[in-house]
MIDOSE-1310 file (N, C-alpha, C; in nm, 2 decimals, decimal comma, always signed):
residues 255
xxxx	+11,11/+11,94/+15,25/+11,15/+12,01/+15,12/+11,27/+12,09/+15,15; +11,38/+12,04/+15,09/+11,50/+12,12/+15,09/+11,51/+12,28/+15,01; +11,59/+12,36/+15,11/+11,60/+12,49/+15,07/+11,60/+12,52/+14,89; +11,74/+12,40/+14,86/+11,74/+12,43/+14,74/+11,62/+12,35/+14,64
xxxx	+11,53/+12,32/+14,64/+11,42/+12,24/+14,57/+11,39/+12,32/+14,42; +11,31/+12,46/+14,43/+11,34/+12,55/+14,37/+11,43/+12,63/+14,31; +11,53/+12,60/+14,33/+11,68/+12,72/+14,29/+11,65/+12,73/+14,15; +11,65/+12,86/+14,09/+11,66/+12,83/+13,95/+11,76/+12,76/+13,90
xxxx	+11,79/+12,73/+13,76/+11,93/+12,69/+13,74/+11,98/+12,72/+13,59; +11,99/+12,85/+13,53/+12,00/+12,88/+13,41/+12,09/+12,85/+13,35; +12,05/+12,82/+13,22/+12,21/+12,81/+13,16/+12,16/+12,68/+13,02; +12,26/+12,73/+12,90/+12,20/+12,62/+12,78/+12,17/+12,46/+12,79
xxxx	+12,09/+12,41/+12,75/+12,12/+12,29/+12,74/+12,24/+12,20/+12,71; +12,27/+12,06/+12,73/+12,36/+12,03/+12,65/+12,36/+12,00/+12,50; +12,48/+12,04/+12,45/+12,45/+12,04/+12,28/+12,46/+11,91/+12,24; +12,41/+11,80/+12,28/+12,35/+11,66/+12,28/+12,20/+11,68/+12,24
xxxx	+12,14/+11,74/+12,37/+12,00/+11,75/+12,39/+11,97/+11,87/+12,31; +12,04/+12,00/+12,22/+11,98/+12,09/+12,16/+12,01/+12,03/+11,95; +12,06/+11,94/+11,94/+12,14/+11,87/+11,84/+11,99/+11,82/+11,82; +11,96/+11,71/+11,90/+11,84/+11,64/+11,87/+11,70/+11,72/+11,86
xxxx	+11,64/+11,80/+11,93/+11,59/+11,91/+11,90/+11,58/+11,97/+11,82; +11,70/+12,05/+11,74/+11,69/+12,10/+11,59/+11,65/+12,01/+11,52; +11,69/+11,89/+11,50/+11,70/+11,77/+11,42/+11,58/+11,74/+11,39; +11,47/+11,70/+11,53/+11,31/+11,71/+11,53/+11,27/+11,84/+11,45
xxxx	+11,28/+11,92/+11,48/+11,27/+12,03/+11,42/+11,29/+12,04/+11,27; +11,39/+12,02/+11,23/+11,41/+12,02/+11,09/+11,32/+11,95/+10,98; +11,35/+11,79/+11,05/+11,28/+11,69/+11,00/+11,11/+11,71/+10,97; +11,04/+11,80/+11,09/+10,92/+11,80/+11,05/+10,86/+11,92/+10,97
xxxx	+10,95/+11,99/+11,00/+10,92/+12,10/+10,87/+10,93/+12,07/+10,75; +11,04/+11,97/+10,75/+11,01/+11,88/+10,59/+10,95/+11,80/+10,59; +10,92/+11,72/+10,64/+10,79/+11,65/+10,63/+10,65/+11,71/+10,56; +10,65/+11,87/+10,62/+10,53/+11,93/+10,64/+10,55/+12,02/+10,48
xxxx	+10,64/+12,03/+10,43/+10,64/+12,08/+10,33/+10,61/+11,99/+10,14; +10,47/+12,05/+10,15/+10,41/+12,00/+10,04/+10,53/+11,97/+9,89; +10,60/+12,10/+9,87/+10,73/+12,11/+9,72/+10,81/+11,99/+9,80; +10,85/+12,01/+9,88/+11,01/+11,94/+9,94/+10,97/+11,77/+9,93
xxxx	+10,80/+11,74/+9,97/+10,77/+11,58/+9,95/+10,78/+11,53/+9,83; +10,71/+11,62/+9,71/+10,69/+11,58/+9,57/+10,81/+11,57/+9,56; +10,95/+11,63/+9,56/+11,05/+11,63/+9,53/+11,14/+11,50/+9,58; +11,12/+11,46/+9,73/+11,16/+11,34/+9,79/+11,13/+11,24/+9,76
xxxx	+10,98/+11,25/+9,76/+10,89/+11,08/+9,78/+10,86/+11,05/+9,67; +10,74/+11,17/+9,61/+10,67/+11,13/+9,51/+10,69/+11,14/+9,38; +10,82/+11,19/+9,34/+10,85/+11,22/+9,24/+10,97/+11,07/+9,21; +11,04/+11,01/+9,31/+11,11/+10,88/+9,28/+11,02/+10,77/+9,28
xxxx	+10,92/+10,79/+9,34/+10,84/+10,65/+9,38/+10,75/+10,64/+9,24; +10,74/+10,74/+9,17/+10,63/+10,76/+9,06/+10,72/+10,69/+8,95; +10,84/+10,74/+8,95/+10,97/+10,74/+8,83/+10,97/+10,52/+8,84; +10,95/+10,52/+9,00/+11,04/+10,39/+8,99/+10,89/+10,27/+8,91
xxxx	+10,79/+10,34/+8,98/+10,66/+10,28/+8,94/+10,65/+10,26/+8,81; +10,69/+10,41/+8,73/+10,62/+10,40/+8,57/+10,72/+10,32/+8,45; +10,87/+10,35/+8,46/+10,92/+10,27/+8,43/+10,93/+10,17/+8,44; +10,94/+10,08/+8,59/+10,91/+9,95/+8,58/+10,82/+9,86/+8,54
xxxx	+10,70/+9,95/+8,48/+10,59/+9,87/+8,48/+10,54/+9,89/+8,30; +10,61/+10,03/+8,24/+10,62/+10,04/+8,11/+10,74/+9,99/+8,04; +10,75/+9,93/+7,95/+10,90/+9,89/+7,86/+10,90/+10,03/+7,77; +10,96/+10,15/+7,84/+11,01/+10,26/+7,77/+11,12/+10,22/+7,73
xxxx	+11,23/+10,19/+7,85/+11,38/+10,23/+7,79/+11,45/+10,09/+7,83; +11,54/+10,08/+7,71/+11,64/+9,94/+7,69/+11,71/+9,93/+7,84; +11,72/+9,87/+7,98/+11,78/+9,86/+8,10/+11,88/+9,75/+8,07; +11,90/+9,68/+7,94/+11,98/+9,52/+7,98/+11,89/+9,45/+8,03
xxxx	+11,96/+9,32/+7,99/+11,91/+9,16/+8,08/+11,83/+9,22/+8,22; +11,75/+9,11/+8,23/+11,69/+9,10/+8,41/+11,55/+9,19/+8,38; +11,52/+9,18/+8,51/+11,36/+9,31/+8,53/+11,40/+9,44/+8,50; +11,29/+9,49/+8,45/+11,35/+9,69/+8,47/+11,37/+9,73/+8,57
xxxx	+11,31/+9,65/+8,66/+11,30/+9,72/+8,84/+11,44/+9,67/+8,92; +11,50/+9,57/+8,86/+11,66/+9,55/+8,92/+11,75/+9,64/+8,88; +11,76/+9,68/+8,76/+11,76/+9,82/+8,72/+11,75/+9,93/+8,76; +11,66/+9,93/+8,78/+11,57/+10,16/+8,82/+11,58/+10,14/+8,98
xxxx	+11,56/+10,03/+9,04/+11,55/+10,05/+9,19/+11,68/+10,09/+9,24; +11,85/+10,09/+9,20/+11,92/+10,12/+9,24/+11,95/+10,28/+9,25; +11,91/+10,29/+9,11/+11,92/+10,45/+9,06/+11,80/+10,53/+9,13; +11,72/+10,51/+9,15/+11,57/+10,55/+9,22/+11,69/+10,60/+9,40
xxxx	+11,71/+10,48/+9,44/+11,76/+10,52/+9,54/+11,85/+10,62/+9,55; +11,95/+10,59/+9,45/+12,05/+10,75/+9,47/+12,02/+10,85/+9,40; +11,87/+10,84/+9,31/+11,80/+10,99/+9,34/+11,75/+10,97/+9,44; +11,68/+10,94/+9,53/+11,65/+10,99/+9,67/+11,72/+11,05/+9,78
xxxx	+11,85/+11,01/+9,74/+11,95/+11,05/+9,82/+12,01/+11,21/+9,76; +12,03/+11,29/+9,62/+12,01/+11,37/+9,57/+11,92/+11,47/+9,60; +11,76/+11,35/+9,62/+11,68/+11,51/+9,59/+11,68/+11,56/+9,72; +11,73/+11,45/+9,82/+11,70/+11,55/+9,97/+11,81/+11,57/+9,98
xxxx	+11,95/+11,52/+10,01/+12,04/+11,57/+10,03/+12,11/+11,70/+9,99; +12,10/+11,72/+9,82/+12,15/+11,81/+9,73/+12,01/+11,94/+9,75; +11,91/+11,87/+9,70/+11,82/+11,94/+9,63/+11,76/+12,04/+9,76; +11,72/+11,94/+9,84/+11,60/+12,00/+9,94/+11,65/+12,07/+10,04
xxxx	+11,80/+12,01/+10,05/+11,85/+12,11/+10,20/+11,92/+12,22/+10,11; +11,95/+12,23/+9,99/+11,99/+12,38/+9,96/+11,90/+12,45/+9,95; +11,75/+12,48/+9,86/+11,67/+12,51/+9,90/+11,59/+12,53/+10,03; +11,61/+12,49/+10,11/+11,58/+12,51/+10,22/+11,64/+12,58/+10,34
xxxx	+11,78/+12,55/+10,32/+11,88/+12,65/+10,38/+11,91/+12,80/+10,33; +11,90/+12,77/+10,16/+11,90/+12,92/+10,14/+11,81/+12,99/+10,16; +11,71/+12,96/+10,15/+11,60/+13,06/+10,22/+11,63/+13,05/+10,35; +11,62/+13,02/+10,43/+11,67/+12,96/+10,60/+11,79/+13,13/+10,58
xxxx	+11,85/+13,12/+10,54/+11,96/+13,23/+10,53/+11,93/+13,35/+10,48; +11,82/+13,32/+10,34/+11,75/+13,47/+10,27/+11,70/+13,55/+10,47; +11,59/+13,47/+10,51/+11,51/+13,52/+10,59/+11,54/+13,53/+10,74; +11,68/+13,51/+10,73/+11,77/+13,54/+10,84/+11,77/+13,46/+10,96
xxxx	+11,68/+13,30/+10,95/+11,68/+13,21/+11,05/+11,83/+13,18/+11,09; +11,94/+13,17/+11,01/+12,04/+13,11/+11,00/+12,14/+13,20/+11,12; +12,12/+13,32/+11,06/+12,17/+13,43/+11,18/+12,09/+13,45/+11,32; +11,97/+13,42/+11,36/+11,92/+13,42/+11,47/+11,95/+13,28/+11,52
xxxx	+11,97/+13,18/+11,49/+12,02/+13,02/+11,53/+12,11/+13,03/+11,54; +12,24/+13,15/+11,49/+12,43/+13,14/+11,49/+12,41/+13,23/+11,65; +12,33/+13,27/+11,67/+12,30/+13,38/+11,80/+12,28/+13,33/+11,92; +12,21/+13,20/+11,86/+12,14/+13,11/+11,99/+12,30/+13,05/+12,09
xxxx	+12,20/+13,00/+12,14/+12,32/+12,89/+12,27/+12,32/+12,76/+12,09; +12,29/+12,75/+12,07/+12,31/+12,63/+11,96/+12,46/+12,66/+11,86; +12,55/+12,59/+11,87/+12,69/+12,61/+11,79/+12,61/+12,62/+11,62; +12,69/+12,66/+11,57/+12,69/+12,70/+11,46/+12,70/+12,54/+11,37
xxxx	+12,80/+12,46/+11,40/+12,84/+12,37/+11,40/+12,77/+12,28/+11,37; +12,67/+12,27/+11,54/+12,57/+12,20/+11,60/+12,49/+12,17/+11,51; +12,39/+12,33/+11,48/+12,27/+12,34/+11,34/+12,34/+12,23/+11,25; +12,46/+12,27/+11,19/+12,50/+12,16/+11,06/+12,49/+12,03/+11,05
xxxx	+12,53/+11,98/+11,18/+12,49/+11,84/+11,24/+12,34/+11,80/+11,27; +12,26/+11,94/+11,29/+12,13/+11,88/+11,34/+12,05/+11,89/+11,15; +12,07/+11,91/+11,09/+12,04/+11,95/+10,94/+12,08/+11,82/+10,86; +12,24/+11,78/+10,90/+12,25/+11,67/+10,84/+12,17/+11,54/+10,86
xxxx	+12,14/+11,53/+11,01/+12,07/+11,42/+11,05/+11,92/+11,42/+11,00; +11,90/+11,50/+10,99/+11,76/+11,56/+10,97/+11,74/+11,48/+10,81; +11,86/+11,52/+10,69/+11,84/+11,46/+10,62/+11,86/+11,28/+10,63; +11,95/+11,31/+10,71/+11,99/+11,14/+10,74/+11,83/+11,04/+10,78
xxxx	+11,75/+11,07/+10,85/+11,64/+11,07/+10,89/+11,55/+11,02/+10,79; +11,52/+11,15/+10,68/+11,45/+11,13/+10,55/+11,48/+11,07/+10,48; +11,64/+11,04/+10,46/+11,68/+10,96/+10,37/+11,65/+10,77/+10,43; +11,61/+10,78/+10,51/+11,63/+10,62/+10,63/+11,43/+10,60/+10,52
xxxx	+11,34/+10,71/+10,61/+11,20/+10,71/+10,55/+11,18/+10,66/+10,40; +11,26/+10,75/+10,35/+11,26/+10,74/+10,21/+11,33/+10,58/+10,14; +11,44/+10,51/+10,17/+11,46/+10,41/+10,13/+11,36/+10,28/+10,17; +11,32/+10,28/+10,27/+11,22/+10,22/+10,33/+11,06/+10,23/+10,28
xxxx	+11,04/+10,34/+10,23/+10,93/+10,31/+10,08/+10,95/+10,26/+9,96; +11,07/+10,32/+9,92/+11,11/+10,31/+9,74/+11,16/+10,16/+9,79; +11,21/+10,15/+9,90/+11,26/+9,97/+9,90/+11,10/+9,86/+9,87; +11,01/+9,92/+9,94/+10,87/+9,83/+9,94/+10,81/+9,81/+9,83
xxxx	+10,85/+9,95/+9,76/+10,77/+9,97/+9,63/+10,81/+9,88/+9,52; +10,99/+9,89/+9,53/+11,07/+9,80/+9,47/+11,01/+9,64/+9,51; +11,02/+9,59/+9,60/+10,98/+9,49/+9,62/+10,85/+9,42/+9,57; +10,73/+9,50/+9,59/+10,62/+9,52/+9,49/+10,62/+9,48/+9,36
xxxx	+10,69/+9,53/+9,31/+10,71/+9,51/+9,19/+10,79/+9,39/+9,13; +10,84/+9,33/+9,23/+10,89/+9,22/+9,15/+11,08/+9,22/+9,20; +11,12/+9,32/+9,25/+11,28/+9,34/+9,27/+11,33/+9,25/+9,32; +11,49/+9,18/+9,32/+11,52/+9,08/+9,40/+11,68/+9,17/+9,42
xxxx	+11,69/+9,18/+9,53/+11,80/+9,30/+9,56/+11,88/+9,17/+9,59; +12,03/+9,23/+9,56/+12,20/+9,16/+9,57/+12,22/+9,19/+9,69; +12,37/+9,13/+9,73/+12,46/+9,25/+9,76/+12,46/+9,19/+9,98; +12,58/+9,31/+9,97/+12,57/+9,33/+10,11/+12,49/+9,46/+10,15
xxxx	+12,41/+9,46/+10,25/+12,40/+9,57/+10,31/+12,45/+9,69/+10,36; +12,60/+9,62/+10,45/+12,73/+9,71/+10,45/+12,74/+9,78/+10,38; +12,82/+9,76/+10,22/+12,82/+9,80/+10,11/+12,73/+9,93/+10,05; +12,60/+9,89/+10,05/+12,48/+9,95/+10,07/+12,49/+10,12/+10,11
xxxx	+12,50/+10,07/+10,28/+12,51/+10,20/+10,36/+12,59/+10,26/+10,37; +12,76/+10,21/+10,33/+12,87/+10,33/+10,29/+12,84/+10,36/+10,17; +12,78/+10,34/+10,06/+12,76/+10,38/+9,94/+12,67/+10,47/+10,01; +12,59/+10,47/+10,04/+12,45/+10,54/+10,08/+12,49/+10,70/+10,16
xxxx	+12,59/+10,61/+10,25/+12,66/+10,78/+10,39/+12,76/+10,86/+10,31; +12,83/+10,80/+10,20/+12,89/+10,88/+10,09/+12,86/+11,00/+10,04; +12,74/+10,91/+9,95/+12,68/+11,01/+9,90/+12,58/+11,12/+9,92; +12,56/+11,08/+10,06/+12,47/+11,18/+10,18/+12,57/+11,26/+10,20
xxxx	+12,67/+11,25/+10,21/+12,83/+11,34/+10,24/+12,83/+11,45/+10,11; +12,86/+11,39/+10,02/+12,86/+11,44/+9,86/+12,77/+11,51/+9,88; +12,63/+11,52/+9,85/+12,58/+11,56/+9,81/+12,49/+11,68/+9,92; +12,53/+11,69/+10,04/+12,58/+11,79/+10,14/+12,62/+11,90/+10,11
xxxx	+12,73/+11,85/+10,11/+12,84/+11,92/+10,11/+12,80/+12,07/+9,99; +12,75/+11,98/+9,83/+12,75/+12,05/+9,73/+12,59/+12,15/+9,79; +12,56/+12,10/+9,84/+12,40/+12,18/+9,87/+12,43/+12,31/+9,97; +12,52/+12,26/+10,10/+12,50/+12,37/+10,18/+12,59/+12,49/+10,11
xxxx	+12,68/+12,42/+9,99/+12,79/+12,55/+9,94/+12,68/+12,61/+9,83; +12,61/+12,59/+9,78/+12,51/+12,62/+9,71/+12,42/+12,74/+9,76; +12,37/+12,70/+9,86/+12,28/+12,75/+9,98/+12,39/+12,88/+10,05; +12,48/+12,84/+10,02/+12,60/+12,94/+10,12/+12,64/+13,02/+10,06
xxxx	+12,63/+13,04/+9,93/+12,70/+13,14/+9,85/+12,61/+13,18/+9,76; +12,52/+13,17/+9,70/+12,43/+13,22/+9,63/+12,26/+13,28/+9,68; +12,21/+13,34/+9,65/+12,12/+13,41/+9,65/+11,95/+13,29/+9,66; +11,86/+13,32/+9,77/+11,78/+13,21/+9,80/+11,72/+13,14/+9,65
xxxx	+11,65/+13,26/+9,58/+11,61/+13,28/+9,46/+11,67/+13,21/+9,38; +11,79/+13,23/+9,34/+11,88/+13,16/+9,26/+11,92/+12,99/+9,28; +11,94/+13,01/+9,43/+11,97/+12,84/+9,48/+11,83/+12,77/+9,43; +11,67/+12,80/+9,44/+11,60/+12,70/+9,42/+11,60/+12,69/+9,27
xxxx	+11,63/+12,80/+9,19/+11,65/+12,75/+9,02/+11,74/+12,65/+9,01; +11,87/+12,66/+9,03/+12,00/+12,62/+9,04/+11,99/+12,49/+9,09; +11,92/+12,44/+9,14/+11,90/+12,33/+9,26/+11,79/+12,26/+9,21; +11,71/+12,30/+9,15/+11,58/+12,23/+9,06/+11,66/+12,17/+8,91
xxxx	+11,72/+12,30/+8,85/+11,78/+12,24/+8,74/+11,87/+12,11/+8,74; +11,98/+12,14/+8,85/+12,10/+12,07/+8,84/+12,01/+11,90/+8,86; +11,91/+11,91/+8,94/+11,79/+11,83/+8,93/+11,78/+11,74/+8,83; +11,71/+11,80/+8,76/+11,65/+11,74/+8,63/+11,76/+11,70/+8,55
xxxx	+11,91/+11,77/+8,53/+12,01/+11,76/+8,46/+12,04/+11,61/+8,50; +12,04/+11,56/+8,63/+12,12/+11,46/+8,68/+12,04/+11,37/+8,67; +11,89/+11,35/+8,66/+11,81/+11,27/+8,67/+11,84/+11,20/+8,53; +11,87/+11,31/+8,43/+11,88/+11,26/+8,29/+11,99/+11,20/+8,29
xxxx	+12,10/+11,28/+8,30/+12,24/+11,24/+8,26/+12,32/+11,13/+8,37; +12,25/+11,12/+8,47/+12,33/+11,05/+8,61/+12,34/+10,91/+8,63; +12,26/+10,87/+8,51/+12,25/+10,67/+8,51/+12,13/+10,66/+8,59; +12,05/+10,72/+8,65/+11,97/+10,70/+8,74/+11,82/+10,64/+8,67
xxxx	+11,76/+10,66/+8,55/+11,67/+10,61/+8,45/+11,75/+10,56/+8,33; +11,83/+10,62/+8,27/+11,91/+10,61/+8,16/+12,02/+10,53/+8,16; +12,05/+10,44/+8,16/+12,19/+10,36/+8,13/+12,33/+10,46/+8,07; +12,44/+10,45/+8,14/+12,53/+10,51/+8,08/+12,58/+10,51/+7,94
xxxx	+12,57/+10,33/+7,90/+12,60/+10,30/+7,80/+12,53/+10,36/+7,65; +12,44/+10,43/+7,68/+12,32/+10,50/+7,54/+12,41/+10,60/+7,56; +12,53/+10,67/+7,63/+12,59/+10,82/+7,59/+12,67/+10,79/+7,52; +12,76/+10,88/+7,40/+12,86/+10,86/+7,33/+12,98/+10,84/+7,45
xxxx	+13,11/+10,77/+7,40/+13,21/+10,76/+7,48/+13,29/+10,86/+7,57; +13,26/+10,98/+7,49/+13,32/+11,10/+7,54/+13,24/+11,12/+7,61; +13,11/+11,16/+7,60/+13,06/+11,20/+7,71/+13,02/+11,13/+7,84; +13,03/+11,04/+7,82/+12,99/+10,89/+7,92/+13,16/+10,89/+8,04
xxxx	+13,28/+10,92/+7,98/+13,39/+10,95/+8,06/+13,37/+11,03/+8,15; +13,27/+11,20/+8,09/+13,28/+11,25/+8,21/+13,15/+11,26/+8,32; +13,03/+11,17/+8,25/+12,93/+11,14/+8,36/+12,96/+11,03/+8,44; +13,02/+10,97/+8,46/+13,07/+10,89/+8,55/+13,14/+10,96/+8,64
xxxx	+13,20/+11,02/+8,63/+13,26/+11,15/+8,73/+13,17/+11,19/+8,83; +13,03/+11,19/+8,79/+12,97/+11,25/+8,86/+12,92/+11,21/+9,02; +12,88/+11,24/+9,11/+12,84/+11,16/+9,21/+12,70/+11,09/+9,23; +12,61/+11,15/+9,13/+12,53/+11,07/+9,11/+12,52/+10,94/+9,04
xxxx	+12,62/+10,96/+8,94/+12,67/+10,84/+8,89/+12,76/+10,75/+8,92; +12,82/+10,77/+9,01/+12,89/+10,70/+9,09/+12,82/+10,63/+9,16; +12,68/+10,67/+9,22/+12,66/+10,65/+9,37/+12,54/+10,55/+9,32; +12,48/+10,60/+9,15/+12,41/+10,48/+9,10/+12,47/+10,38/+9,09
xxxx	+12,59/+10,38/+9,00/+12,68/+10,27/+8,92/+12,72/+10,17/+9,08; +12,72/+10,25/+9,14/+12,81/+10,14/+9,29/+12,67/+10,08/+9,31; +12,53/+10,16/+9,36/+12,47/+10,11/+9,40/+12,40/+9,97/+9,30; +12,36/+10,04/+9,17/+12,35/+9,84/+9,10/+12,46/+9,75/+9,11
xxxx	+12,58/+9,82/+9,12/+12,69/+9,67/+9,14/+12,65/+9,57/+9,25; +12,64/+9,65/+9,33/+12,62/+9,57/+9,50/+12,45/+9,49/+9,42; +12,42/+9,60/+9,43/+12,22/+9,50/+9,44/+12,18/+9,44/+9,36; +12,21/+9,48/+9,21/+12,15/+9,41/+9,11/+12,30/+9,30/+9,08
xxxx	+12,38/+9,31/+9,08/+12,53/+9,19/+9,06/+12,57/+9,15/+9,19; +12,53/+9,15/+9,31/+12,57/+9,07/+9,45/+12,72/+9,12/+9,42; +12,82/+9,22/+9,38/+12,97/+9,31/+9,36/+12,97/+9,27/+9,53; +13,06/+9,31/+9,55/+13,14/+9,38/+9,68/+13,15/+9,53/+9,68
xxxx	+13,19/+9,60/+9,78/+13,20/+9,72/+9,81/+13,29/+9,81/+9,63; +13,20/+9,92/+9,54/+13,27/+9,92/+9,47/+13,36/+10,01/+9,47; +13,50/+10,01/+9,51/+13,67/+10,11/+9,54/+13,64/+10,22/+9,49; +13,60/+10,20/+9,35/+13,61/+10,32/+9,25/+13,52/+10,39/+9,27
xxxx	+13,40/+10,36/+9,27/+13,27/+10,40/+9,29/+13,28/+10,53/+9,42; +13,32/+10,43/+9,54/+13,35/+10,51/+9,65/+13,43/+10,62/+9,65; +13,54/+10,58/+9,57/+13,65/+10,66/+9,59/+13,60/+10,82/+9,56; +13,49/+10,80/+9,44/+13,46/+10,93/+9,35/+13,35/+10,95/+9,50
xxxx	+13,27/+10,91/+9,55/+13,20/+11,01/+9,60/+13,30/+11,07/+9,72; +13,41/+11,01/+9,78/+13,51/+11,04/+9,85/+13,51/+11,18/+9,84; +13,55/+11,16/+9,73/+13,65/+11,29/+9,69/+13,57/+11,40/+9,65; +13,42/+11,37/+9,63/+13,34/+11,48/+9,57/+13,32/+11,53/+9,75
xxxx	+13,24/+11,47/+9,87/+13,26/+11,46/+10,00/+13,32/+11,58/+10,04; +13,47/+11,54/+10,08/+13,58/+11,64/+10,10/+13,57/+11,73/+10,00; +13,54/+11,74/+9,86/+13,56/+11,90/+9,82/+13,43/+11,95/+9,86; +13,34/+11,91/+9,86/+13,19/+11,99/+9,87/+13,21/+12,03/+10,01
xxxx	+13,21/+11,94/+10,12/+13,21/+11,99/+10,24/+13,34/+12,13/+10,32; +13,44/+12,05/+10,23/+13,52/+12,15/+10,27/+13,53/+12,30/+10,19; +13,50/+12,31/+10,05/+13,38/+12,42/+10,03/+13,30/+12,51/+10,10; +13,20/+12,41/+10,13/+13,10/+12,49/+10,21/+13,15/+12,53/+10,32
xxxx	+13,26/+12,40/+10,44/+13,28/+12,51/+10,53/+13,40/+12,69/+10,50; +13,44/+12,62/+10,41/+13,52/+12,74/+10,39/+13,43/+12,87/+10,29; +13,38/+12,84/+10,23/+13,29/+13,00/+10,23/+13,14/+12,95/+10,21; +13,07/+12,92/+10,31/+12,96/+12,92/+10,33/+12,92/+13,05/+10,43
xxx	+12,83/+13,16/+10,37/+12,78/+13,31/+10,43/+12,67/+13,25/+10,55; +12,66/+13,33/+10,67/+12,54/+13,31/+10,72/+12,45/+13,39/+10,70; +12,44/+13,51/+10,63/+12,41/+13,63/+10,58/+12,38/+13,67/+10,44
């Protein structure tokens, strides 16, 4: 047994191995949280179930479920991306986790990366159900996959970005109102149940704008029309992306 066998050896891990760590971490506290699942799982999987199987609302030609399953998806990407990590960070920040983790050996940075993956993670869980469920029901998906997953990393970017600046500037209390509403607003107005085409023309110009509706409208192109990658489509969650993220890093409080 060599002298040095024992030697202590202190000092942080690498921010590789503390990245992944948070990430586990993150991921299963959401998991474990009863509001944050309804919000993820069970509230798209219910949406994609009852519509497709009631003739409520006019979708156009085809199944309802070639329809709702695109939009189902980028509310899923919404309710965790947008919804669950502002909520969850703002309180994370109300109760001062945010400033004991900026304290840690963990970069400030790092956390952000281990949060986004975290949602990246859920969002992987979550398409992988509503995709079965869809399937279940009768869906015959388009498209490229590619296509798919830059629509998909987009609007995981988008709707980031708008969450942590949410979470970063406003008051915990206020972020889960704010964050629930903007919710329900988008569910309605986002294309995601509702076809764009039922809004008057004026207002239908500026819900397209939106990045849930962008991130719907790309996603039926690809799945339900076999489209190619849609320019426009992307381009808006691009740009929503870069302003939200660059936002949040620029006045996001840890305090």
């Amino acid at each position: 047994m060599s002298a040095g066998t024992f030697t202590p050896r202190p000092g942080a891990a690498p921010v590789s191995r503390m990245i992944l760590a948070q990430t586990a971490l993150e991921t299963r506290m959401l998991l474990r949280n009863g509001e944050q699942l309804l919000l993820t799982v069970i509230i798209p999987a219910l949406l994609l179930v009852l519509f497709s199987s009631v003739d409520i609302i006019e979708t156009g030609a085809g199944a309802s479920v070639d329809f709702l399953a695109p939009g189902v998806l980028a509310l899923a990407v919404l309710s965790t991306a947008f919804t669950g990590q502002a909520i969850a960070t703002g309180f994370d920040r109300r109760y001062g986790v945010l400033k004991r983790l900026g304290a840690s050996p963990l970069p400030r940075w790092a956390l952000m990366a281990a949060k986004t993956l975290s949602v990246l993670v859920t969002e992987v869980l979550q398409v992988a159900l509503l995709t079965a469920i869809a399937l279940a029901l009768g869906w015959s998906p388009q498209g490229d996959p590619f296509s798919v997953a830059v629509l998909l990393l987009l609007g995981t970017a988008a709707f980031s970005g708008l969450g942590l600046l949410m979470a970063g500037t406003l008051k915990a209390e206020l972020t889960l109102a704010a964050a629930n509403l903007v919710f329900l607003l988008l569910l309605v107005g986002g294309g995601v149940i509702v076809p764009l085409e039922k809004f008057p023309d004026a207002v239908r110009s500026v819900l397209e704008l939106l990045p849930v509706s962008a991130l719907s409208d790309g996603l039926r192109a690809v799945l339900q029309h076999g489209a190619a990658l849609p320019w426009g489509d992307a381009a808006v969650l691009a740009v929503w992306a870069v302003l939200g993220l660059g936002a949040a890093a620029r006045w996001f409080r840890w305090e």
